[in-house]
SERO-945021 format. One record per residue (C-alpha): x, y, z; residue in three letters. Coordinates in steps of 0.02 Angstrom, whole numbers, plus 50000, padded with zeros to 5 digits. Layout:
BEGIN
XYZALA
...
//
This chain:
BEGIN
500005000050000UNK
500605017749961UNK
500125034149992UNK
500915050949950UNK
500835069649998UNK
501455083449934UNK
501205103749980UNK
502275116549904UNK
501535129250037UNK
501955118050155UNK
503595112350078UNK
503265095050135UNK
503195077850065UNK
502555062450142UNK
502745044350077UNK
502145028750146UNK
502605011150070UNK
502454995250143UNK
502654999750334UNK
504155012750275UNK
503655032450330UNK
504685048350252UNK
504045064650303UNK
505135077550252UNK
504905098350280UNK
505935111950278UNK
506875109150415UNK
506335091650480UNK
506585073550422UNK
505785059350502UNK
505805041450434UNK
505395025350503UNK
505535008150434UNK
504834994850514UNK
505284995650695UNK
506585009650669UNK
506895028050655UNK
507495044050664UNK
507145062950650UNK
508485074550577UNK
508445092450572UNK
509905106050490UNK
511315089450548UNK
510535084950710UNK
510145065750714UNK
509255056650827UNK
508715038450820UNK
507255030450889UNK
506585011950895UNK
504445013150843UNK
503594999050976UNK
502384992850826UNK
502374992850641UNK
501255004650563UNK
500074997850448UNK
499245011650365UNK
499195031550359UNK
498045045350342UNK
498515062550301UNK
497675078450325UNK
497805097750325UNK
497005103750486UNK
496935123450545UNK
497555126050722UNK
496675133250887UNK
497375150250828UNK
496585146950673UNK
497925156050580UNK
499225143050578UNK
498975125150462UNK
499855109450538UNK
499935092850439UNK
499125077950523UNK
499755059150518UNK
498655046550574UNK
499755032250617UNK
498705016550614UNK
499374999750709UNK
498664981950739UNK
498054987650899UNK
497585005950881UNK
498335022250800UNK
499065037250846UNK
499085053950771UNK
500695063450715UNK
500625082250693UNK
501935094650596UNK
502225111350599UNK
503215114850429UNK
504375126750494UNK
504825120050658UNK
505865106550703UNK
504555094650805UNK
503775078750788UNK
502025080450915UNK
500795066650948UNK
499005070451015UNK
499105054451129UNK
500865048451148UNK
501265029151137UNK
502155023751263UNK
503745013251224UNK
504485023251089UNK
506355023551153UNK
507895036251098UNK
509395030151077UNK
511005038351153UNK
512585034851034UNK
513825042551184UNK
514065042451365UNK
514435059751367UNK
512795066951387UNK
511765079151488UNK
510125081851552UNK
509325096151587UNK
507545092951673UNK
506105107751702UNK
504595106851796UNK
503335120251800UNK
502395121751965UNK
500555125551992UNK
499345127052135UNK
499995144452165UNK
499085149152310UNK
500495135352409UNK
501865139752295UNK
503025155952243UNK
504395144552163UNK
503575141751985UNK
505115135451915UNK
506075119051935UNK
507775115451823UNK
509065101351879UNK
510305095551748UNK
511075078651799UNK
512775070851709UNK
512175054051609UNK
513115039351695UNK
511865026151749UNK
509755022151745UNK
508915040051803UNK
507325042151811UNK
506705062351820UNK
505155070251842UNK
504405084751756UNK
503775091151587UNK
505215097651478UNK
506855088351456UNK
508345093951361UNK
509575078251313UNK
511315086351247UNK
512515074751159UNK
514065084551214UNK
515095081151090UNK
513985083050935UNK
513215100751004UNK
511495089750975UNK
509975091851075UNK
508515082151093UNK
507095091451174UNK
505595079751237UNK
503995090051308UNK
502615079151399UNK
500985088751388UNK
500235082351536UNK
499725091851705UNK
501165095951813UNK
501735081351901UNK
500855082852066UNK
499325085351966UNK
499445071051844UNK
498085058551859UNK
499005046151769UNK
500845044151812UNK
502135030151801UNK
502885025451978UNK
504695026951880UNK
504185045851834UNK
503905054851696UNK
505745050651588UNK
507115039851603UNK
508825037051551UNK
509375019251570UNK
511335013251586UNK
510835005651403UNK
511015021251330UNK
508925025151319UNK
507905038251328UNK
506115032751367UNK
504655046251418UNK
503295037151530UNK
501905047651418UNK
500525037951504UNK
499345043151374UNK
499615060251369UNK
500355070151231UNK
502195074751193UNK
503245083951067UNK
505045078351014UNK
506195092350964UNK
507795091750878UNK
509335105150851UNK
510505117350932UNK
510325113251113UNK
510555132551142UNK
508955134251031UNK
507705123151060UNK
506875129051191UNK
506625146151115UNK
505675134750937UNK
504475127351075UNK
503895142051124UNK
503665146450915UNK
502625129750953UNK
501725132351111UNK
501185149151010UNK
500415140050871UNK
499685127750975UNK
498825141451094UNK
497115146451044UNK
497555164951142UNK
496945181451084UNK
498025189750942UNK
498335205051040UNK
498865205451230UNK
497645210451338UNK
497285221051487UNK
495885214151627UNK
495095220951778UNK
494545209851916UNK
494105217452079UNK
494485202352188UNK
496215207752238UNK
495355219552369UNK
494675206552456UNK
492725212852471UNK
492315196852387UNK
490575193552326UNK
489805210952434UNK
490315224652336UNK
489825219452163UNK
488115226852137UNK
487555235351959UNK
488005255752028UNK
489735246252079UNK
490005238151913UNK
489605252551823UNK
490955263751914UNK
491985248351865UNK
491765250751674UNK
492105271051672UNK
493635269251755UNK
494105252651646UNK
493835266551505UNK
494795280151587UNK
496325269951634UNK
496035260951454UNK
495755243651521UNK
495075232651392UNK
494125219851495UNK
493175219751660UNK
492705203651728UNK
491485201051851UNK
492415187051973UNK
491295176952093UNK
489695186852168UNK
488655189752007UNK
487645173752062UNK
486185170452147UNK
487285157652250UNK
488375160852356UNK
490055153652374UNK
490675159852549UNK
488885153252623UNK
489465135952542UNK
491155138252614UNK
490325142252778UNK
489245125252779UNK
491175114152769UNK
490825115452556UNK
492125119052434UNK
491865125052267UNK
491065111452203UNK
489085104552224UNK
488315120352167UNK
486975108752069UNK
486465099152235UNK
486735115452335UNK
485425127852220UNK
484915122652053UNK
484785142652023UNK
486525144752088UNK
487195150551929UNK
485805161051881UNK
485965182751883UNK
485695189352073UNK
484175198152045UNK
484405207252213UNK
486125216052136UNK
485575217151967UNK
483815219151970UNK
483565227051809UNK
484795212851744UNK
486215216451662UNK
485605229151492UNK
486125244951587UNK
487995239051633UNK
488045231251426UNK
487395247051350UNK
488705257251466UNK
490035245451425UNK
489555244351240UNK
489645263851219UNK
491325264751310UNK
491985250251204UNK
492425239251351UNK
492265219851337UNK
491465209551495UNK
492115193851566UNK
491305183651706UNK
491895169651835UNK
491185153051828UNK
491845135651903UNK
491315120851827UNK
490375105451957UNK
491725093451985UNK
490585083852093UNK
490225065752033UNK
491815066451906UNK
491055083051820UNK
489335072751794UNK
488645087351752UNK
489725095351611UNK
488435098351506UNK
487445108351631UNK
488875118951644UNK
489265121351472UNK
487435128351441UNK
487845139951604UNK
489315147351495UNK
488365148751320UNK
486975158851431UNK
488365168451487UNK
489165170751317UNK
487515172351218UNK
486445183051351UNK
487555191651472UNK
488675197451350UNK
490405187351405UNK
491775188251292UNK
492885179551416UNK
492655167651564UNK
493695164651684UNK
493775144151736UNK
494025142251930UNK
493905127252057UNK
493975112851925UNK
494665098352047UNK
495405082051915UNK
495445068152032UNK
495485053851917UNK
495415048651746UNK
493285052351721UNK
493565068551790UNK
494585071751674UNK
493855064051524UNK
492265074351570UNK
493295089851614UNK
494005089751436UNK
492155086151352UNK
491555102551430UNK
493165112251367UNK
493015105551190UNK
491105110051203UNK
491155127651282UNK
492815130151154UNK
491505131150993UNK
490575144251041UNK
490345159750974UNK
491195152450835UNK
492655148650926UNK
493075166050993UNK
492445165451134UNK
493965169151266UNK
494555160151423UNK
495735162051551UNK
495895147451671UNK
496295146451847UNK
498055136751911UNK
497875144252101UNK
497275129352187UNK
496915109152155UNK
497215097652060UNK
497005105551871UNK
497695104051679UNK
499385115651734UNK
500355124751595UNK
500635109151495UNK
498855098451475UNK
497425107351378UNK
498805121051295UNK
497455126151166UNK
496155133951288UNK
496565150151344UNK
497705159451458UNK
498305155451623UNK
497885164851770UNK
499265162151852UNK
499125167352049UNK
498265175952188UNK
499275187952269UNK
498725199352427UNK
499115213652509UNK
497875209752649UNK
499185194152693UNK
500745202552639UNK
500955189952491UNK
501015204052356UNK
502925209452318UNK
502905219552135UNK
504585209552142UNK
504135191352153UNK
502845194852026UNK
504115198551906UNK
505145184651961UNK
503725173151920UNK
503495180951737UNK
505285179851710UNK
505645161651746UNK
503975157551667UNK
504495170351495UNK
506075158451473UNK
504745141551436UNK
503285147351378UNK
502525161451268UNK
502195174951411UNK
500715180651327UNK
500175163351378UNK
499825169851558UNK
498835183851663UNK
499915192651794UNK
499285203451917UNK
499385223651976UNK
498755228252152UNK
498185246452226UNK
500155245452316UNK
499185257752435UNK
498375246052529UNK
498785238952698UNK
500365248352674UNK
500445245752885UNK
500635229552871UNK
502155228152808UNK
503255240452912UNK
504605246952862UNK
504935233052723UNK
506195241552576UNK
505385229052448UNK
503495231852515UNK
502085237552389UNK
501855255652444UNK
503695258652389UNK
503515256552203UNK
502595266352081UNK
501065258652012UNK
501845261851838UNK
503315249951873UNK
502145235851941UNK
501195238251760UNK
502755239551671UNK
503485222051761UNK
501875213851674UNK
501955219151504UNK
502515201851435UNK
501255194751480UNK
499205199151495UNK
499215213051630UNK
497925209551744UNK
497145224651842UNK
496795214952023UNK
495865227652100UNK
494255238952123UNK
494935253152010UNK
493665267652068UNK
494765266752244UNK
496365271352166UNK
496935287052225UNK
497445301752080UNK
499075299252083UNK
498945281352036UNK
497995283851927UNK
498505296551813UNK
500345286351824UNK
499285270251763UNK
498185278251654UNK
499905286651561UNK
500795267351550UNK
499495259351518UNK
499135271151351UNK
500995269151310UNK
500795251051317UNK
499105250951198UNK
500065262051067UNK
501445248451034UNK
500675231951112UNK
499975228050906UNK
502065227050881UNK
502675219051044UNK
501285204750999UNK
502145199650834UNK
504095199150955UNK
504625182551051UNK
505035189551217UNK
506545183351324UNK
506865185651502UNK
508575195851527UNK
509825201351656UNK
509685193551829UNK
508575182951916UNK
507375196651995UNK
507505197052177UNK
507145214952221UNK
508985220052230UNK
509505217052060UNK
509315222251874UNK
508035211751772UNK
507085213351625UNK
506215208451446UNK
506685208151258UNK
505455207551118UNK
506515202350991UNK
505945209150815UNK
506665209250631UNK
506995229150612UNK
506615233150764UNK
505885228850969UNK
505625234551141UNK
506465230651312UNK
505875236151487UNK
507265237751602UNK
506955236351793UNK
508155244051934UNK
507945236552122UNK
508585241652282UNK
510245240052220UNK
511585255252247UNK
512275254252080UNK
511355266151965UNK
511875259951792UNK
512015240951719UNK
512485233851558UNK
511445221251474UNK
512095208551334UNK
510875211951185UNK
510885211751028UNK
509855228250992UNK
511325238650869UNK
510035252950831UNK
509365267450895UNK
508515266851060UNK
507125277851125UNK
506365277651305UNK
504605278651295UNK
504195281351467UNK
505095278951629UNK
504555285451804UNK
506215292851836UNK
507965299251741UNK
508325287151605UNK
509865286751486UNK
510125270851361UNK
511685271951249UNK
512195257051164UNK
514095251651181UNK
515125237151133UNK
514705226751281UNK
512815229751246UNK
511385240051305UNK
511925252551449UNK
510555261351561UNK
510685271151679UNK
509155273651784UNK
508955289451929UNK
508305281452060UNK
507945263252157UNK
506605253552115UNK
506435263651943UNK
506205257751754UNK
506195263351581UNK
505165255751415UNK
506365257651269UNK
506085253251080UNK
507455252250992UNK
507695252550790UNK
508925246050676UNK
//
């Protein structure tokens, strides 16, 4: 039996004859032939021995999440099953939608290296959102985690393997042996336990800078960055929102130039903290009320027309909270799904934000993803969400990569767990892995409960507001408070970054943006690159640090302009790099630079 393919867009050819597979793109090879293989890329080689013969193909074009990126799709069928191969033409990975477990690298040296990374979740326990070990190969190790970088030392060849699973604490299916290992045979084996996975090949230096060119075009994430409101970070909960509230929300979304405001849990008739004061989490809201998730008529009881029409004519989007019933597996997916289309369809969401999902087992998942793939068609697709990683057992940074952004963490002044500086710690180390417009980071009024924290040098009430916006600009800012309380100060300084930000965020989209300069600890100098052809952007951040000016290795060679900076700012470019100097502690400057 043969079969052919052949795209000149694509710049791909496929061939299947008799149990032999060539795929070949513009920068990938992959061939297998009975039970063996390889994938090649620019020189890179890697081996591979396939665990059953593959019988027959199937071949298809098929649009993306984004829906503005193609990928080719390989059925692989077997005796026992199939498996589906996808291809991004102008990236060096093989992915499969449901990996098959037994497919095993093979290591042609001793003298190799592994590099292991695992992304942490369930926020609300943990600040420490990064994980990276690299261990010398020598005998059987077994690592745990979600990306692994395998260098052949003396080649200068890496092999990048990415389980897209939950995080491992998370993962409701798990091999005892963990997630990879690397056997004194000279194997590399990834436990995939059904989950997907991606194999890279290349430049150790650049592979994990082409995932995140995949994780993009994977994402199904808004084509713009975006800038939310949610009032929850001042801690009045469900009591304040009311429709007079709400619409004080929306004219100062529109005078600060906030895009979205979302609505976060007190918009239903149920309520959550009366649940939570029965011994209930947030789950059995169908046994509980079966109106829970209907409008509270008492706060809105004209419903919600007046706040739409305000919003409408001030051209801000809304966005409401909702958390799925994991009771009984999620038996009740479909009841929740319908809750969201009303949401979409009537009350005028354009994003929801997905809290207190709790995966306990395989059905709970299963069901879990049903009401994803469900609530993911409508509105024709573009309907936006941004899902909760706080707290429980959910789908982490790896599992579900198509639906949505990340909201990443609660942070609190009223428990002095906001530091502007951790934030952007978290962002940073996260920015190096993953897309950061993949993620939601938060800005807090830095005036409140300014007692609590004493005389703290790296406390809230010590920055400017416009330096906790800028340290979020990679990513989707996210406006964690009641915005009518800010004082006018704060919000004229927020109002002018934030319209700084909207004039260039169309360009900074289109840039892959790297973390530079140190690990951000408060003290330091940190920062971001977008990275464009002819030109980019970098925000540079100053801590408590004594030295006022700090050279950064980039590769900018053009001329640089600070756009805004809350205090002196001077940016030459000399051999070393990019040199700024920067007036004052705790200051920053947003530069674009030309070439």
């Amino acid at each position: 039996m043969q079969k052919t393919y052949s795209s000149d867009s694509f710049k791909t050819n496929v061939k299947f004859d008799s149990s032999k597979l060539d795929i070949k793109t513009a920068v990938l090879e992959i061939s297998v032939n009975a039970n063996e293989g390889f994938l090649e890329s620019k020189g890179h080689k890697w081996h591979f021995v396939q665990p059953v013969e593959i019988l027959d193909v199937c071949i298809a074009e098929k649009n993306t999440g984004n829906g503005s990126v193609v990928r080719l799709d390989i059925e692989l069928i077997y005796q026992n099953g199939s498996e589906i191969w996808y291809i991004y033409p102008e990236l060096p990975f093989l992915c499969t939608e449901s990996h098959l477990d037994g497919r095993i690298f093979t290591l042609n040296t001793p003298h190799v290296q592994l590099t292991t990374v695992e992304l942490v979740d369930v926020t609300d326990n943990n600040d420490s959102l990064v994980k990276e070990s690299v261990h010398q190969y020598y005998k059987t190790h077994s690592a745990r985690g979600n990306m692994f970088l395998v260098e052949d030392n003396l080649q200068n060849s890496g092999l990048l393997i990415v389980k897209h699973s939950p995080c491992p604490d998370s993962a409701v299916r798990s091999a005892p042996d963990g997630d990879l290992r690397l056997t004194k045979d000279g194997q590399v084996v990834l436990n995939g336990c059904g989950y997907g996975a991606a194999y890279g090949i290349g430049d150790p230096k650049e592979l994990f800078d082409h995932y995140k060119e995949l994780y993009a075009n994977i994402c199904n994430i808004p084509k713009k960055n975006f800038i939310m409101s949610n009032t929850w970070g001042d801690r009045s909960r469900d009591k304040a929102i009311k429709e007079n509230f709400v619409l004080r929300e929306i004219e100062a979304a529109r005078h600060l130039g906030v895009d979205i405001v979302q609505l976060d849990d007190g918009w239903q008739s149920g309520s959550v903290e009366e649940m939570q004061q029965k011994g209930l989490t947030l789950e059995g809201f169908w046994k509980c009320d079966p109106n829970f998730w209907t409008l509270d008529p008492k706060k809105f009881p004209s419903g919600l027309n007046t706040i739409l029409e305000k919003a409408d004519e001030l051209g801000i989007k809304m966005g409401f909270w909702f958390a799925p019933d994991s009771t009984d597996d999620f038996s009740r997916w479909e009841n929740d799904a319908e809750i969201v289309r009303v949401l979409s369809e009537d009350c005028g969401a354009s994003y929801i934000k997905l809290d207190g999902a709790m995966i306990r087992n395989q059905a709970c998942e299963d069901n879990y993803f049903s009401f994803l793939k469900a609530i993911s068609k409508l509105r024709g697709g573009k309907l936006n969400f941004n899902l909760d990683i706080t707290y429980g057992k959910r789908l982490g940074y790896f599992c579900g990569i198509e639906y949505g952004t990340l909201f990443v963490e609660n942070r609190y002044t009223d428990w002095k767990n906001y530091y502007p500086h951790r934030t952007l710690r978290n962002l940073w180390q996260l920015s190096r892995y993953l897309p950061a417009s993949k993620f939601q980071f938060e800005v807090l009024n830095i005036r409140r409960n300014a007692h609590l924290y004493g005389d703290d040098p790296l406390a809230p009430a010590n920055y400017d507001i416009d330096w906790c916006f800028a340290s979020v600009m990679a990513a989707n800012p996210l406006i964690w408070m009641e915005m009518q309380n800010l004082n006018e100060e704060d919000t004229q300084a927020l109002r002018k970054i934030i319209g700084i930000y909207r004039d260039n965020r169309d360009a900074m989209c289109e840039m892959s943006v790297h973390p530079i300069g140190d690990l951000p600890n408060g003290i330091g100098w940190s920062g971001f690159f977008w990275k464009g052809k002819n030109s980019g952007y970098v925000t540079i951040f100053r801590g408590i640090t004594d030295e006022d000016t700090h050279t950064f290795s980039l590769p900018v060679c053009g001329k640089c302009t600070v756009l805004h900076s809350n205090t002196d700012a001077e940016v030459s470019e000399t051999p070393e790099g990019l040199k700024v100097t920067l007036g004052k502690k705790r200051g920053y400057a947003f530069i674009k630079y030309d070439k």
